[in-house]
C-alpha positions, -999 to 999 in steps of 0.1 A, spaced: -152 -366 -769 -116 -362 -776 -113 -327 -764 -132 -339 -731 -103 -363 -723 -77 -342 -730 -98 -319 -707 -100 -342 -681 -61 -354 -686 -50 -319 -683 -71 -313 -653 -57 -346 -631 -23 -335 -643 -19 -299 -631 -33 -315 -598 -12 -335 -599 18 -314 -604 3 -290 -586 -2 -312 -554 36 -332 -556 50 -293 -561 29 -279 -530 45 -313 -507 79 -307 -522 75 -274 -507 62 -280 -476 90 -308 -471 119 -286 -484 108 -261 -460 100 -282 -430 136 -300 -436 154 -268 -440 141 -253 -409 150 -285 -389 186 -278 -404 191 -247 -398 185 -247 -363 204 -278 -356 235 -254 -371 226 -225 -352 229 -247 -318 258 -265 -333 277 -235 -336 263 -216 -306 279 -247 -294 311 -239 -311 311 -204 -298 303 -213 -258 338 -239 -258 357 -207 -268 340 -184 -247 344 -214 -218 377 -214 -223 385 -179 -224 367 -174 -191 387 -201 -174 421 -184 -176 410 -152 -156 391 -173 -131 422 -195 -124 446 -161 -125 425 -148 -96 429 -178 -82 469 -182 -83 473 -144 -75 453 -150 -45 482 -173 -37 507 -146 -27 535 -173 -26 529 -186 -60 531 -150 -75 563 -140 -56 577 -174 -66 568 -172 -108 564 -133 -110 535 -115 -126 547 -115 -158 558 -147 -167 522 -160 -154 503 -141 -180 525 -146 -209 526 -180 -206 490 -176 -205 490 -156 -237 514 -176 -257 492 -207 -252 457 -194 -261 456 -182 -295 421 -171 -287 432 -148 -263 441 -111 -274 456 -97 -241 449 -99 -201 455 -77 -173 457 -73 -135 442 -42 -128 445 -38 -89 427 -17 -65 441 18 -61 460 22 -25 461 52 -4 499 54 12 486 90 33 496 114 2 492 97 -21 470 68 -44 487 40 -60 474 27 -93 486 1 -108 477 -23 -141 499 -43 -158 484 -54 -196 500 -78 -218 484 -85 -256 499 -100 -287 515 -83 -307 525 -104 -340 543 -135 -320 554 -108 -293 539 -103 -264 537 -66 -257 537 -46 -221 517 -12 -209 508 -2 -177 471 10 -176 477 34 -149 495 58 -172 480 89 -176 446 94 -197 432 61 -194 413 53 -155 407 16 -157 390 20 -128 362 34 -145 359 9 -174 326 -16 -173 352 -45 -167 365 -33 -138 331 -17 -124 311 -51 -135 335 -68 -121 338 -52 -84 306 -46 -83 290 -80 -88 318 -99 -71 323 -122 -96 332 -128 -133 311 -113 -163 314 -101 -197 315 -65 -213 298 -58 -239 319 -52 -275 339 -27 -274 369 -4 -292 395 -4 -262 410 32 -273 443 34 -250 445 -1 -240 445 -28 -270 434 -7 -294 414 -32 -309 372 -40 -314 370 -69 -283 347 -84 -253 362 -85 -217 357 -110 -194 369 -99 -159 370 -116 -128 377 -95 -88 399 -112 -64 405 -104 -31 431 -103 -2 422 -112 33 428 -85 60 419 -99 92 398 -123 83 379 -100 61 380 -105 22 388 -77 10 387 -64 -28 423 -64 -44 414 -60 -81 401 -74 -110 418 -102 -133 406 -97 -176 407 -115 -206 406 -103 -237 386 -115 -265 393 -100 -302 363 -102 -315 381 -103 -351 385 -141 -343 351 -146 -330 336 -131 -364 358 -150 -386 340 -182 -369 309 -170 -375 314 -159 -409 325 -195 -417 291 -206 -412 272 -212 -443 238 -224 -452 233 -228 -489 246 -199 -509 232 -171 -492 230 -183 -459 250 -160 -434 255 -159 -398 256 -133 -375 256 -123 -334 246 -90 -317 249 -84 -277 222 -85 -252 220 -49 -257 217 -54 -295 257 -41 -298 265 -57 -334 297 -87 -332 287 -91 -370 260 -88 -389 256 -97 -428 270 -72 -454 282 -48 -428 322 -52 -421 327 -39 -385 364 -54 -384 388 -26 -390 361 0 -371 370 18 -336 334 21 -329 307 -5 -317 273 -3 -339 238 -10 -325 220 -31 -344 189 -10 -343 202 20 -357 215 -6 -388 183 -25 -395 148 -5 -402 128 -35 -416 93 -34 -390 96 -71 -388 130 -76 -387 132 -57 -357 104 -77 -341 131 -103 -345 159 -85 -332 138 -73 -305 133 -116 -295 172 -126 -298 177 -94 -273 153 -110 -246 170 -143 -251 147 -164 -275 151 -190 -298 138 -199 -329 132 -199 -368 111 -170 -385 106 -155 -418 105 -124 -428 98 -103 -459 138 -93 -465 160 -70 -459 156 -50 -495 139 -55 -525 166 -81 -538 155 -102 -507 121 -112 -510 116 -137 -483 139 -147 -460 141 -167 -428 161 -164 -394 172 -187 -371 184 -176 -337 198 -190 -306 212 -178 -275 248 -181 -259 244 -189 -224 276 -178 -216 275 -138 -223 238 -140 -230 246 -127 -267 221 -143 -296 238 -159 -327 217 -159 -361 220 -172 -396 199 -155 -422 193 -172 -457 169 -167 -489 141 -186 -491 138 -189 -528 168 -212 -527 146 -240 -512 127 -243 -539 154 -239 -565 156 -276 -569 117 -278 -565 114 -254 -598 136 -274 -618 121 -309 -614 85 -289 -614 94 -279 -654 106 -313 -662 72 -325 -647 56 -302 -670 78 -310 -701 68 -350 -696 34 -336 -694 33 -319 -723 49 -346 -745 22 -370 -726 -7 -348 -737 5 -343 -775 10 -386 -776 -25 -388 -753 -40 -364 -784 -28 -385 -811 -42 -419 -793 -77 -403 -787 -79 -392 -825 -68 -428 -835 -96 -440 -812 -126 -415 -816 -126 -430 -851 -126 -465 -841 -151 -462 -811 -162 -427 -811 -183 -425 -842 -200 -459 -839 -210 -453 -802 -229 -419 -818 -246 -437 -844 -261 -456 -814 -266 -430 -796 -287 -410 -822 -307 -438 -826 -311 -442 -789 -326 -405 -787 -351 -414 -816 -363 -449 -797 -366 -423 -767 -389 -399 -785 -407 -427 -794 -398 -442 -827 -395 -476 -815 -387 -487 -853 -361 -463 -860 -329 -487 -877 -304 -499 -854 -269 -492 -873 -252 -529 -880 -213 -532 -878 -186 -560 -890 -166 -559 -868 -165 -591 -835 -158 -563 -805 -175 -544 -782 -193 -520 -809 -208 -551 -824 -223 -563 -797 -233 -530 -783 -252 -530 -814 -267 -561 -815 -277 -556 -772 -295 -519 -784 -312 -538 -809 -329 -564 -787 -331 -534 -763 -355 -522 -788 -371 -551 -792 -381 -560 -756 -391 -523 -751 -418 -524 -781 -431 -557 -758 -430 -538 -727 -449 -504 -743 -475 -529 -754 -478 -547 -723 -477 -516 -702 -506 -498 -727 -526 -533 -720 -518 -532 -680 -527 -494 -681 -561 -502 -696 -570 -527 -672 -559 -507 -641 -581 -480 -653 -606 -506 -653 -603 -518 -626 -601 -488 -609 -635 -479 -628 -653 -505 -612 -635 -499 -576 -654 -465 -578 -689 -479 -589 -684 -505 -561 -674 -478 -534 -706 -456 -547 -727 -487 -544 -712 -494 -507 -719 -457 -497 -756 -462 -510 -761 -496 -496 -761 -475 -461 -786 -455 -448 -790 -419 -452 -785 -392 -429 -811 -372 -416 -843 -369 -398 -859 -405 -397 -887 -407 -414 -921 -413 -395 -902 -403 -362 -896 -368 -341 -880 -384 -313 -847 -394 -331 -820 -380 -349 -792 -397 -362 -757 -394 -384 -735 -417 -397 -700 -415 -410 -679 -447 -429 -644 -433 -444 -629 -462 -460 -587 -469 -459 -592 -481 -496 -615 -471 -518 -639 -496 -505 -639 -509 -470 -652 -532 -442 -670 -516 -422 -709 -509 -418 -738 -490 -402 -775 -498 -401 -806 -483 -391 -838 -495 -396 -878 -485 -383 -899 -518 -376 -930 -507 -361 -929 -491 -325 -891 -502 -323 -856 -489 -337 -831 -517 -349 -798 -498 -356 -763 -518 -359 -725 -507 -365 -700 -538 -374 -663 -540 -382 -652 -572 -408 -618 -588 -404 -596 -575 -433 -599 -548 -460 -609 -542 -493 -629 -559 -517 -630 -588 -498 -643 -570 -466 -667 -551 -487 -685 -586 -500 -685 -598 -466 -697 -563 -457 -726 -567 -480 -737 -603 -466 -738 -591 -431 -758 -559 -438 -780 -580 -462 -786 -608 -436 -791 -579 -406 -821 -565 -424 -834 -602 -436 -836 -607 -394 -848 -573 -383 -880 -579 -410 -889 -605 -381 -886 -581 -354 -859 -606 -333 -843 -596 -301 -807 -584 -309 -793 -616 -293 -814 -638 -317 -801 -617 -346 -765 -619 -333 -769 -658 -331 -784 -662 -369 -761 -638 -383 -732 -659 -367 -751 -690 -378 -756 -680 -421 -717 -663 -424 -703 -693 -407 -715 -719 -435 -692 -724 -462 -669 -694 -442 -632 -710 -461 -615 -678 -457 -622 -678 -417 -636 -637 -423 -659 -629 -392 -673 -595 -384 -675 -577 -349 -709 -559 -343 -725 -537 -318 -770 -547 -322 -793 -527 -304 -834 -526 -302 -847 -486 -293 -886 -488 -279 -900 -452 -298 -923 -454 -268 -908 -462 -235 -867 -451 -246 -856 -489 -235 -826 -500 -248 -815 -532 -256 -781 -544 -270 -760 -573 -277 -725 -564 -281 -705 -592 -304 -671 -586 -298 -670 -548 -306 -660 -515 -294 -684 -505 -263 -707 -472 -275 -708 -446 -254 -741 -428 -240 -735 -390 -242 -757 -372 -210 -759 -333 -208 -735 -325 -177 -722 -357 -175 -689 -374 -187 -692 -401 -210 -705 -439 -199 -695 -467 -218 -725 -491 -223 -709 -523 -206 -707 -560 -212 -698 -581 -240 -721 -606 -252 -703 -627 -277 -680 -632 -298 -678 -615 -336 -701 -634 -355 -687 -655 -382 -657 -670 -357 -672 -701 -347 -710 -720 -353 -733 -728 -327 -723 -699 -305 -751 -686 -277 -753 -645 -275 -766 -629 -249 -779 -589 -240 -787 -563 -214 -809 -532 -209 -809 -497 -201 -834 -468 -204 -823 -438 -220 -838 -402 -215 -847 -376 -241 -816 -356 -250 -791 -387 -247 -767 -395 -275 -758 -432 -284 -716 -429 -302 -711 -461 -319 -673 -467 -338 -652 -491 -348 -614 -496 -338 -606 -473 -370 -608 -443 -348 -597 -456 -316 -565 -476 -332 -554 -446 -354 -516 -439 -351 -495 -409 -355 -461 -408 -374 -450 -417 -342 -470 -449 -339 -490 -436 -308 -527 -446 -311 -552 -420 -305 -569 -447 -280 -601 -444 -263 -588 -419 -236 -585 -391 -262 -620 -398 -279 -637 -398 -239 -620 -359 -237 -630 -349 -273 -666 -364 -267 -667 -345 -226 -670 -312 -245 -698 -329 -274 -725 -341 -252 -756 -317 -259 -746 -311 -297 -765 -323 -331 -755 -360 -343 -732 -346 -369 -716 -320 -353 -707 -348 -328 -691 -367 -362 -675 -335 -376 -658 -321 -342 -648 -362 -336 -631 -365 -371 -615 -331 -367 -596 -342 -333 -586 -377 -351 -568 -361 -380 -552 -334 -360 -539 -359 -340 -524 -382 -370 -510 -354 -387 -514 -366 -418 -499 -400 -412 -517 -426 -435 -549 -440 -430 -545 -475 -413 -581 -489 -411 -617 -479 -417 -632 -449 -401 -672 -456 -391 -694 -436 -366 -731 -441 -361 -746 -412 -339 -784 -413 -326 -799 -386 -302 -830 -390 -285 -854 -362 -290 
């Protein structure tokens, strides 16, 4: 019992653990993501202001040198070193202008100014062995007629530094005509730009990082590029399949935060977040382990596990403390249960001293046993007495089945043939068929009592009893009707009655004639024709009320007719739908019956009926009587 809790406690707990650990997770993770791509936008943020505001001092230099007057009155020079001396962010800035063709010769000329320590520093671009026409920010620049950026770049023979250009054309008006004068630069170092990004830190690992829209590398995570004269793709850095998936998504501008499986093996799982920079269409990233999410998790997991532990060695000691208090008496009981359930109802209930539950467990199993030696002996007595009774309900349904008439040929007759059918819904039933030979004439009767079982059957008996009492007279069948109704109404307390079809069949002449007491209408079965209900009703089902006139009718059958008698057993059947079979279905089963044998009729009839119910439950008694003129 003991090891089953601890089972059971050990169970709940690592589901426990197991289920807070899987959440903590989940959460970690969820908020972590959130976080790191609110820093990612925060510093693409952070990156856009500088690039903003290095883009605004070459736009507003075009501007001022398109304003001849303001250039002849300040000169060149002291324009852009003011400008350089009050940007820090700014590493240099040039006015490269459009070569001129004076008939022999071209004119080139580009004046550049950088930093230099706190000095600013002069060279002329033009000089030989360096074409600034030819550079992208000059091309860019004329070309798309207005300001962009380069992409990174080592400017060998101009600043001699790693940096991004941003260039902007201006133009001089000829005419009326703007025409191209030059371009106007700013230079980024892009030493300045990586030292903001390096600041960037997301727990201990994290790391961020930018590459170009061409995948040109600003920085990227262990790989210095400051100090280098060339520019390194990022492509030909990173191999990883699925970080270049990634790389692949910050070149075409998207955003968003992914893992991947690391870099190298001491990497296992990592996770990107990336953002564009609207400005120069470059993609920032910050890159960080994802094992240091769960660091925290890890730690409170194993004190989780160290309560547990203690929990379960205190939960062990408790449930040996108890097993010896409760345990051991509750299997006492329970051995003696198992004997009392094999059947030794005397078997010694153990006793205990103690006031609590186990006492009066004990004391409840022992008038348990008690009541259940009372209830074996009542059931052995109720057993007997149902089998009993059930005895005599099979003598009594034999009896009923004998109290009607046999099948078959009728004796001292060839002109009729008859078969009748009673299938009772309990083992004794209701209903009744007659059939009796007085003389020249045929008495024959089929009735249904009110109720069922035994009884039904009594009053059953009475009617068939008092039916052949009046036929031994030879009365009509209304005169029979009328005394029948007369004897069961007498002393009638339970209000039982009995509906019940009477007919009279001359041997000689084939006259019919019926009184019909509330039942079912027979049906005459022709050869060729479809089935004729024998009409009228002549009053009501004897039994119901005293003093009641009956009357009758006629009718001449020919040789070969068939007389179907039933009662509302077969007509009222339901399915397990609660559909009754009704008197339409027995009209088409009996269309295709007319020219066959009495029981044939009966057989192919009780076939149709319990195809139809489908083995739904009997309801009420089942009763045919079938006669065929020869």
């Amino acid at each position: 019992m003991g090891f089953y809790l601890l089972s059971v406690g050990f169970l709940v707990l690592f589901a426990i653990l197991y289920y807070n650990y899987r959440i903590s997770r989940d959460l970690a993770l969820s908020d972590a993501k959130n976080d790191v791509m609110k820093l990612t936008e925060l510093t693409v943020a952070r990156i856009e202001n500088v690039l903003n505001a290095v883009e605004n001092i070459p736009t507003n230099l075009a501007s001022v040198i398109e304003n001849r007057d303001t250039i002849r009155f300040v000169g060149t020079r002291v324009v852009i070193e003011e400008v350089l001396r009050n940007n820090s962010l700014i590493f240099g800035a040039s006015i490269a202008y459009a070569p001129r063709y004076d008939g022999l010769d071209t004119q080139y000329f580009a004046p550049y100014y950088y930093m230099s320590d706190d000095s600013v520093v002069y060279k002329n671009l033009a000089e030989e062995g360096y074409n600034y026409t030819l550079q992208p920010w000059f091309t860019a620049a004329r070309e798309l007629g207005k300001g962009s950026w380069t992409e990174p770049y080592y400017d060998t023979g101009g600043g001699e530094v790693l940096m991004a250009t941003y260039s902007v054309p201006f133009y001089r008006n000829e005419n009326g005509k703007r025409i191209f004068n030059g371009v106007v630069t700013a230079d980024l170092s892009l030493e300045g730009l990586q030292n903001l990004i390096y600041s960037v830190k997301f727990f201990d690992s994290g790391k961020g990082f930018m590459i170009s829209s061409r995948g040109n590398v600003v920085t990227w995570p262990d790989f210095d590029s400051i100090g280098h004269k060339n520019v390194y793709n990022i492509f030909d850095i990173v191999n990883d399949p699925e970080t270049l998936v990634i790389l692949d998504r910050m070149v075409n501008g998207e955003s968003g935060v992914v893992a991947v499986a690391g870099r190298d093996s001491q990497h296992r799982n990592e996770w990107i977040s990336y953002a564009r920079v609207p400005s120069n269409s470059w993609s920032l990233g910050i890159i960080f382990k994802e094992n240091e999410l769960y660091e925290n998790i890890h730690i409170t997991s194993m004190k989780l596990i160290a309560i547990g532990v203690a929990g379960f060695i205190i939960l062990g000691f408790l449930i040996l403390l108890i097993s010896k208090r409760f345990v051991r008496p509750i299997e006492k009981l329970a051995t003696a249960s198992r004997k009392i359930g094999e059947g030794q109802f005397d078997v010694p209930i153990p006793s205990f001293r103690s006031n609590d539950e186990i006492s009066e467990l004990g004391l409840a199993f022992r008038k348990m046993q008690t009541q259940l030696r009372e209830y074996i002996r009542n059931l052995k007595e109720t057993t007997a007495q149902k089998e009993r009774i059930e005895s005599e309900l099979e003598i009594a349904s034999e009896i009923q089945q004998q109290m009607l008439p046999e099948a078959g040929l009728l004796l001292h007759s060839d002109k009729v043939n008859y078969y009748g059918l009673l299938k009772p819904a309990r083992r004794i039933g209701g209903d009744l068929y007659d059939i009796i030979i007085q003389g020249k004439q045929l008495y024959f009767a089929i009735g249904d009592v009110s109720g069922k079982g035994i009884p039904a059957a009594l009053f059953m008996a009475k009617t068939l009893t008092l039916f052949r009492a009046k036929v031994s007279k030879q009365l009509p069948p209304e005169q029979i009707a009328w005394e029948i109704n007369r004897d069961l109404s007498l002393h009638n307390l339970q209000s039982m009655f009995v509906t019940c079809f009477i007919g009279q069949l001359s041997m000689d002449t084939a006259e019919l004639i019926y009184c019909n007491a509330g039942h079912n209408q027979p049906y005459i079965l022709s050869e060729g024709k479809k089935p004729q209900k024998l009409s009228g009703l002549h009053g009501i089902p004897p039994g119901s009320l005293e003093e009641t006139e009956y009357g009758f009718e006629k009718i001449t059958l020919n040789a070969g007719d068939t007389i179907f008698m039933f009662t509302d057993g077969i007509s009222e059947a339901e399915d397990r739908n609660k559909e009754l079979y009704g008197e339409d279905r027995l009209e088409k089963t009996l269309s295709g019956n007319t020219d066959l044998e009495p029981k044939v009729i009966s057989g192919n009839v009780l076939r149709n009926l319990e195809s139809f119910t489908s083995g739904a439950e009997q309801a009420d008694d089942i009763t045919m009587l079938i006669l065929r003129l020869l």
